[in-house]
C-alpha positions in Angstrom: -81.0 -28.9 -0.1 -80.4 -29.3 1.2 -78.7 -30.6 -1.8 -81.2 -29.7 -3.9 -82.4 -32.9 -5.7 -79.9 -34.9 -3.6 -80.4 -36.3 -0.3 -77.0 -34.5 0.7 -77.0 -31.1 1.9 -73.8 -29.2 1.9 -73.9 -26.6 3.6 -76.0 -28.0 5.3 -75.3 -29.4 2.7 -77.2 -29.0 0.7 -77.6 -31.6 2.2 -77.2 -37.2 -2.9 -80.0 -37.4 -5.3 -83.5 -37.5 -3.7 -83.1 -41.0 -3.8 -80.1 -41.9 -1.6 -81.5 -42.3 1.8 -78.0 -41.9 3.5 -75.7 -38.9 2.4 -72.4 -37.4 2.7 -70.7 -34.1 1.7 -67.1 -32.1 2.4 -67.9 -28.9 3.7 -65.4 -25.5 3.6 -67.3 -24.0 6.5 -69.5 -25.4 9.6 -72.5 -23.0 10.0 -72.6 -23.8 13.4 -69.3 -23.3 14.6 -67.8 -20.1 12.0 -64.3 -20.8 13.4 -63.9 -24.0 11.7 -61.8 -23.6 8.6 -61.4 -26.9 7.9 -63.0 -29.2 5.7 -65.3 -31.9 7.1 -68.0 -34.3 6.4 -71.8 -34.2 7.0 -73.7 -37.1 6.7 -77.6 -36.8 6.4 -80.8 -38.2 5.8 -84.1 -36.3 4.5 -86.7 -37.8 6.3 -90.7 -37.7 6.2 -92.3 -35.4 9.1 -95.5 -36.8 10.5 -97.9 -35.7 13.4 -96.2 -36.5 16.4 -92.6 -36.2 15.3 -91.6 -33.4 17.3 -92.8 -34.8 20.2 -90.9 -38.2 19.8 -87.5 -36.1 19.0 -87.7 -34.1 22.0 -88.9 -37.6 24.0 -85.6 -39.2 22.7 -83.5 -36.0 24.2 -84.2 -33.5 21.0 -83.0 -30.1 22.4 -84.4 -27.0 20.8 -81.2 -25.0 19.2 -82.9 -21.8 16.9 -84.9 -21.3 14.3 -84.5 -18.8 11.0 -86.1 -18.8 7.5 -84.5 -19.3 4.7 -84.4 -17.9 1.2 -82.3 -19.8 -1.6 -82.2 -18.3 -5.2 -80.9 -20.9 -7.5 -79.0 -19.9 -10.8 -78.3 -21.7 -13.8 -77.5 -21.2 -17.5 -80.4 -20.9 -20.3 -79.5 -24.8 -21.1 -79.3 -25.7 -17.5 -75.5 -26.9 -17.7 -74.9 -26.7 -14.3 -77.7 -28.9 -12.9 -77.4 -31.5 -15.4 -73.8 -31.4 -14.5 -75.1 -32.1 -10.8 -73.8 -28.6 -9.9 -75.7 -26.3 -7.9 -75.4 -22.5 -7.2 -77.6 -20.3 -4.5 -77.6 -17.2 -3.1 -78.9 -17.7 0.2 -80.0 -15.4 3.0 -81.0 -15.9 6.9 -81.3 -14.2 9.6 -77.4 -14.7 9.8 -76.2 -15.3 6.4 -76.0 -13.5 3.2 -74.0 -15.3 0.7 -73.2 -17.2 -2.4 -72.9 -21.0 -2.2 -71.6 -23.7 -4.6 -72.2 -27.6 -4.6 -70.4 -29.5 -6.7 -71.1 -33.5 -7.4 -68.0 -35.7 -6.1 -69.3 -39.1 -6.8 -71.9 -40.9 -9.3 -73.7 -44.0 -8.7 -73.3 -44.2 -5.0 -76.2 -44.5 -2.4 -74.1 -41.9 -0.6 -72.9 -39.3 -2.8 -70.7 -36.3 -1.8 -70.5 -32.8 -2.5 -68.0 -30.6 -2.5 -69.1 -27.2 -1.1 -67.8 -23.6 -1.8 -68.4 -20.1 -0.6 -67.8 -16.9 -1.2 -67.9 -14.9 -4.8 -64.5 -15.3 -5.5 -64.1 -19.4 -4.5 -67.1 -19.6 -6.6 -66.2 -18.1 -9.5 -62.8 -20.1 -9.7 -64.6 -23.1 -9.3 -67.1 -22.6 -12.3 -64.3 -21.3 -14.7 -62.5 -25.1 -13.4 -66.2 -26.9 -14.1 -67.0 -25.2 -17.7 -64.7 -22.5 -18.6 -67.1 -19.5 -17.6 -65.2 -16.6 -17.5 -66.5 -14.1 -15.0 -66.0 -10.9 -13.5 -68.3 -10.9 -10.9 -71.6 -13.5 -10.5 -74.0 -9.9 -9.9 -72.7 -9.1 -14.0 -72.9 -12.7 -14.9 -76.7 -12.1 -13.8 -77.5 -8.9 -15.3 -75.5 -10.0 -18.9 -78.0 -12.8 -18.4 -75.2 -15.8 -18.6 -77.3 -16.9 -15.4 -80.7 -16.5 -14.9 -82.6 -18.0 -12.0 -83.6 -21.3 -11.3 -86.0 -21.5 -8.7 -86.3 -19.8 -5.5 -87.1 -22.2 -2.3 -88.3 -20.3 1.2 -88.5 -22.4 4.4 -88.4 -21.7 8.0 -85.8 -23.9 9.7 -86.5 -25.5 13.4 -83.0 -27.0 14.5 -82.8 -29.9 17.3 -79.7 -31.4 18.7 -79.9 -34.6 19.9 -76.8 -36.6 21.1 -74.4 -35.6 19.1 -76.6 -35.4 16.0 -78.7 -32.2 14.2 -81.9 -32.3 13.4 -82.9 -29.9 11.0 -87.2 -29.2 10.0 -87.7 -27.3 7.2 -91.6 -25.9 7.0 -92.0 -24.1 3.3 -93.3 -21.0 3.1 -97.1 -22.3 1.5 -97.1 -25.0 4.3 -97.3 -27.6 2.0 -93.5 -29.4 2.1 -92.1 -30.5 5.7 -89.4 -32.5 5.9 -86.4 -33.2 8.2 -82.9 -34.1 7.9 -80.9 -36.0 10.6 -77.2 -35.3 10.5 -73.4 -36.1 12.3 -70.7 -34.4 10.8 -67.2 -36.5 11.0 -63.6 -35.6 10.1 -62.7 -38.5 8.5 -64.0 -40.8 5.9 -63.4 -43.6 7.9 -65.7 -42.3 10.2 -69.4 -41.9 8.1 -70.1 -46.0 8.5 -70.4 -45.2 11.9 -72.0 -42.2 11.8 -74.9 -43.6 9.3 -75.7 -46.2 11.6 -75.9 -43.5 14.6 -78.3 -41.7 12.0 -80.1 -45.2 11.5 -80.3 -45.7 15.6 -81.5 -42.7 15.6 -84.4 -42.5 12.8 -85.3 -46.1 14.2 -85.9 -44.3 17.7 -88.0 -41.9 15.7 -90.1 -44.6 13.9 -88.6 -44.0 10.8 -88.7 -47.6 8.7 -85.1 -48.0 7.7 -86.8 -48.7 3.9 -88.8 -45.9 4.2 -88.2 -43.8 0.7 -86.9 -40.4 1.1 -89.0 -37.3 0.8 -88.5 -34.9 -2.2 -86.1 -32.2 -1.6 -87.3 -28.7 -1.3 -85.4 -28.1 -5.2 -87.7 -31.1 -6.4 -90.9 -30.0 -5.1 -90.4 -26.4 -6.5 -89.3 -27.7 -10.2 -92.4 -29.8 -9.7 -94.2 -27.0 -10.3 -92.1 -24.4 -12.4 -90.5 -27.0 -14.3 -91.7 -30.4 -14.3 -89.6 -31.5 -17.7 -86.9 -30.2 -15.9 -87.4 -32.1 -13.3 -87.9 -35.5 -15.5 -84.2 -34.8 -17.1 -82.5 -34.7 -13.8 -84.3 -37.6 -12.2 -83.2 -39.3 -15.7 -79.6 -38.5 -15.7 -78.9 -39.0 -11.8 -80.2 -42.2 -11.8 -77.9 -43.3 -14.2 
């Protein structure tokens, strides 16, 4: 979500279209580390779990971090501008975080496309007056005058692993039925995500991961699978442009 119908996740981020198998995004704030103010790059790739996975994780040094489930409520307008504008806005809520997120599409027609990330109401609402000239107050009476209205809502537990100097995130949905995993480095540079995509390549490789292998549907795909399917259809249309 990772980003949502992206393989890039930017938050954790959020985390590319579903079919970029190699992803990267600038991030405002590291969830890991709170301290860190400035921006970085995460590079990730979603990744198919099969029996046996965590076993061969923690049997290439995987070391369990925490685990926490996570809510994400998606907004959009009633014309779904901000999606088909590869923009994405959550609330989301943890165990540890309650707060508004913002992804923003950087690059088109890349096999690893970034996203800009912001937080915070404030941030946010800057950035969508910048994107389509919404004028807002506050995003809770943006909600309630019913300029957004919500999306989807995604639920997953999250298992995190480090190993080496990577993150391995699982995500478990709340129904069971969608596991995936996403392999991550986070870099300060852009000179530095070659390297750190081929660490992620070593890596999936060691975890018998075909470097072909197609990338699993993001946790936003598999939910407008089901609440919106022709939804769904437009986006795959207009991001694989």
């Amino acid at each position: 979500m990772d980003s949502p119908l992206c393989g890039i996740r930017h938050e954790l981020v959020l985390c590319g279209w579903g079919l970029a198998l190699v992803g990267v995004c600038f991030m405002r704030t590291c969830l890991l580390c709170r301290s860190h103010t400035k921006p970085f790059i995460e590079v990730e790739r979603k990744v198919r779990v099969d029996t046996g996975f965590t076993q061969r994780l923690v049997a290439c040094g995987g070391k369990y971090q925490f685990h926490h489930r996570l809510v994400d409520v998606y907004y959009d307008t009633e014309n779904h501008f901000l999606c088909k504008n590869d923009v994405w806005m959550r609330h989301r809520t943890s165990d540890t975080v309650s707060r508004w997120e913002l992804k923003v599409g950087l690059r088109k027609g890349s096999t690893s496309p970034s996203y800009e990330e912001a937080h915070g109401e404030d941030t946010i609402m800057r950035k969508l007056c910048a994107i389509g000239g919404f004028e807002i107050r506050s995003l809770s009476e943006a909600i309630s005058d019913g300029l957004f209205t919500v999306l989807v809502t995604v639920a997953a537990t999250r298992v995190s692993y480090l190993v080496a100097d990577l993150t391995v995130d699982i995500d478990v949905s709340d129904d069971g039925e969608h596991i995936i995993a996403e392999v991550e480095a986070v870099v300060n540079h852009p000179d530095a995500v070659k390297d750190a995509s081929q660490k992620i390549a070593d890596m999936c490789a060691r975890l018998g991961i075909p470097p072909d292998a197609s990338p699993p549907e993001g946790k936003v795909e598999t939910a407008l699978a089901k609440t919106n399917p022709r939804l769904l259809k437009q986006l795959q249309a207009l991001h694989q442009r």
